[in-house]
N, C-alpha and C positions, 0 to 999 in steps of 0.2 A: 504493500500500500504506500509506505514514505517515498519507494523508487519512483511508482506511478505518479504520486505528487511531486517529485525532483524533476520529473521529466515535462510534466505540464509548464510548472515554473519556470524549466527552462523556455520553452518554445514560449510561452508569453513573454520572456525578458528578449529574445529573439526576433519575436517581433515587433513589438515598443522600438527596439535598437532600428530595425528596416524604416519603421514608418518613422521616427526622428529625424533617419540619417536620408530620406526619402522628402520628408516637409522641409528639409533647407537647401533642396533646388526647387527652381522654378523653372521645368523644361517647357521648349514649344519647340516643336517640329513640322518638318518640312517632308513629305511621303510621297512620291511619286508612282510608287507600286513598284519601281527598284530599288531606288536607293534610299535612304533615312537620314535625315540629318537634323539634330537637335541642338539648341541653346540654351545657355542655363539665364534664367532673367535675373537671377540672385547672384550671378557672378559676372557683371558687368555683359550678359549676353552673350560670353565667349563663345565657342565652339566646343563643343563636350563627348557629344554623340555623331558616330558616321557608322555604318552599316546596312547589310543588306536587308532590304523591305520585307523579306518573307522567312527572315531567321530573327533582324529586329536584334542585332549581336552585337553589340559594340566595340569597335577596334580602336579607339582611341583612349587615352589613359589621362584622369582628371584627377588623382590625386590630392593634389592641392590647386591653390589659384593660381599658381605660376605655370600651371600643367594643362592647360588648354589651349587652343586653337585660337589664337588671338593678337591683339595689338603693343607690343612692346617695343620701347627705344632707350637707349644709352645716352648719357651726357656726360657731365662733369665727376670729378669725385666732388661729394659735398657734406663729407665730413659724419655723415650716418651710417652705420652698420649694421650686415644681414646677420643676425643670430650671429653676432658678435664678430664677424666678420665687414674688415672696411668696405663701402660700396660709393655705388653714385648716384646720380639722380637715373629715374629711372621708372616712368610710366606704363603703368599696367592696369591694363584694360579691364582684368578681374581681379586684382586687388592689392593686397600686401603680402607679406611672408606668414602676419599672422597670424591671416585668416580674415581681416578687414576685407569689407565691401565695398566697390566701386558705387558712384550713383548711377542709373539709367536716365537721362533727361528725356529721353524719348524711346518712343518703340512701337512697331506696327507690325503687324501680320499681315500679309494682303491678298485676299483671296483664296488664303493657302497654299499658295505660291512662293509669296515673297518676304521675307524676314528685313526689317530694317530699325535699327538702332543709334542713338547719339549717346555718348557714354562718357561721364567725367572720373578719369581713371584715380589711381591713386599710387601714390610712389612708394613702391617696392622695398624698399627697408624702413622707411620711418612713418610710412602708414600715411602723410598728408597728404588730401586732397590736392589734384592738378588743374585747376580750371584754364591753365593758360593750355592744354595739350587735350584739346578736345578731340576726341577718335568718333569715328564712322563707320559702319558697314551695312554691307547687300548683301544677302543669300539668298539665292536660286539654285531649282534643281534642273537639268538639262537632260534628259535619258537617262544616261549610267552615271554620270557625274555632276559633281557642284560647282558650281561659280558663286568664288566670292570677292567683294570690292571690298578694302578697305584704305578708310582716308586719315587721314591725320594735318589739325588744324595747330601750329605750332606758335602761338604769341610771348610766349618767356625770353628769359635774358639768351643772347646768345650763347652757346655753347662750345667751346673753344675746341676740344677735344676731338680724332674723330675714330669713330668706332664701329664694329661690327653690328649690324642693324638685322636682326629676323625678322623675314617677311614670307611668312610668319616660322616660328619654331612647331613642331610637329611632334609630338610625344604622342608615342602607340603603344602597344598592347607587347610585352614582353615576350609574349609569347611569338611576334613577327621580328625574327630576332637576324634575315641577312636581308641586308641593304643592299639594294640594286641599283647602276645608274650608269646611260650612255659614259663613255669615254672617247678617246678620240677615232677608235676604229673599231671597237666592240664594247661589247655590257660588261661594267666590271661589280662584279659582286664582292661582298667582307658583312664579318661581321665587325663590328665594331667592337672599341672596349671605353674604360675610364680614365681618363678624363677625355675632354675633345680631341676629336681629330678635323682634319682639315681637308679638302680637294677639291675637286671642278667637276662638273656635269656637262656635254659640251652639248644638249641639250634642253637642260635646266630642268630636268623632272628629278623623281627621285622614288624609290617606292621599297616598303618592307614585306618583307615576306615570311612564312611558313614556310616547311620542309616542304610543301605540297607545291612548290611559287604561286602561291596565292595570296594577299594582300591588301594592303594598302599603298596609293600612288600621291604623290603632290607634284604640280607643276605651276612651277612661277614665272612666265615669261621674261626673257631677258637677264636672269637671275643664275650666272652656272655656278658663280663659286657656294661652298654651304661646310657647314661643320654637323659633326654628330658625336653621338657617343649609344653607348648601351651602360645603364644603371642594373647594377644588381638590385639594391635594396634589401629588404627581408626575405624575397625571392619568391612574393607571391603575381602571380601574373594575371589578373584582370583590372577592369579598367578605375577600381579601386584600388589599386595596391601601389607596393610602393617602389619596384621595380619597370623597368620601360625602354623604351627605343628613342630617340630621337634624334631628328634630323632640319635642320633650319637653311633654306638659299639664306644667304646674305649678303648686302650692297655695304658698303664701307662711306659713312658719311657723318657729319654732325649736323646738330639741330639750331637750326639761325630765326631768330623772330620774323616774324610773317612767314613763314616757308608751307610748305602744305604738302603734303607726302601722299601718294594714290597709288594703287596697284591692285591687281588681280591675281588671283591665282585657282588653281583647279584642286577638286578632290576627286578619285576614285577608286573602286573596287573589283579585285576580279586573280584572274589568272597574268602573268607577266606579261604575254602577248595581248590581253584584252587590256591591259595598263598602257602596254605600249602605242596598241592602236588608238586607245582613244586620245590619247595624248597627242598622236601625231596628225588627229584630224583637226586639233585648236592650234596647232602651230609646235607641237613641241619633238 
């Protein structure tokens, strides 16, 4: 009788913990009957959720607020530090390190089509609000993949420095563990390790895979150079956990008052040659 009661208690503390851990997003999605793509509204609307429409699986990995699909930039050191680590300024679209929320100034769903957001970020180690670096985004779904626009409104002091800029960084599912990606005459695949590494895509795609080359793909037009790594973590692998993939193109620039940042980029899913082809029908 006490087991049977242990074991009920548990499954109700079990569940409390899902529905908690479940009431502090806020998703909306985008469904086209292939593909799925979700935004969290509670973390500055980032990018959270991408998978297939009729598994509904998620292959990206949202761990924390720095671990989404979204708008960041480097500037200055300014004298604040990440979990006790020196840092710089540094705008994030979903939030701080510690857990702090971005504001949403706007947001629209349209038709169930179209996802769009204005978002006042907040700087990544000391947690204040950014009003001078107001961020942007589109999301649409196109067949198999996503298109997404994102802008960046830049009014602050100039920024002297100039730095490695994700557009955007890409954190997956550990379990997609070799990175795949044009080179100058064939596909060069790795897996990655700890800390960053650095190359070129002469391409500008970039996509992770499973032992089965099945995956996930990014392509950022214009964009070849990118850095990655593979985190171990605790070594649990879903889109909760604390191990991951990632992989970010990056443009090499600093942040000057009035400037305004825009770009696009693709997402999708499938087999390597179904990554490949669609990619090279939008240019890549």
């Amino acid at each position: 009788m006490k087991r049977i009661i242990s074991i009920i208690s548990l499954f109700f503390l079990l569940l409390v913990t899902f529905l908690r851990a479940d009431l502090n997003h806020q998703w909306e999605y985008l469904d086209n009957g292939k593909i799925r793509i979700g935004v969290d509204k509670s973390r500055g609307a980032c990018i959270g959720f991408f998978g297939e429409s009729i598994t509904k699986k998620n292959l990206l990995n949202n761990f924390d607020e720095g671990r989404f699909i979204q708008q960041s930039y480097y500037g200055d050191k300014d004298g604040s530090k990440w979990n006790g680590k020196p840092w710089r300024y540094n705008p994030v679209q979903g939030g701080d390190w510690k857990g702090n929320k971005s504001r949403i100034l706007n947001f629209s769903k349209i038709n169930g089509q179209i996802i769009t957001a204005k978002v006042e970020p907040l700087n990544w180690s000391n947690g204040k609000s950014c009003p001078e670096a107001i961020m942007s985004l589109k999301v649409s779904l196109i067949d198999t993949y996503a298109e997404i626009t994102y802008e960046l409104e830049y009014t602050g002091d100039d920024q002297i420095s100039h730095n490695h800029q994700e557009m955007p960084a890409m954190f997956v599912d550990a379990d997609l563990s070799t990175l795949v990606y044009p080179g100058s005459d064939k596909l060069i695949r790795k897996i990655p390790k700890w800390p960053n590494e650095y190359g070129k895509s002469h391409k500008s795609w970039f996509a992770y895979l499973n032992k089965n080359d099945w995956g996930i793909g990014i392509f950022t037009p214009g964009t070849k150079d990118f850095t990655c790594y593979r985190f171990k973590g605790k070594g649990k692998n879903d889109p909760n956990g604390s191990s991951c993939s990632y992989v970010a193109p990056i443009r090499t620039f600093s942040l000057k008052k009035g400037m305004k940042v825009s770009y696009k980029f693709y997402l999708t899913i499938g087999k390597l040659d179904k990554i490949k082809s669609t990619f090279k029908s939008i240019g890549g």
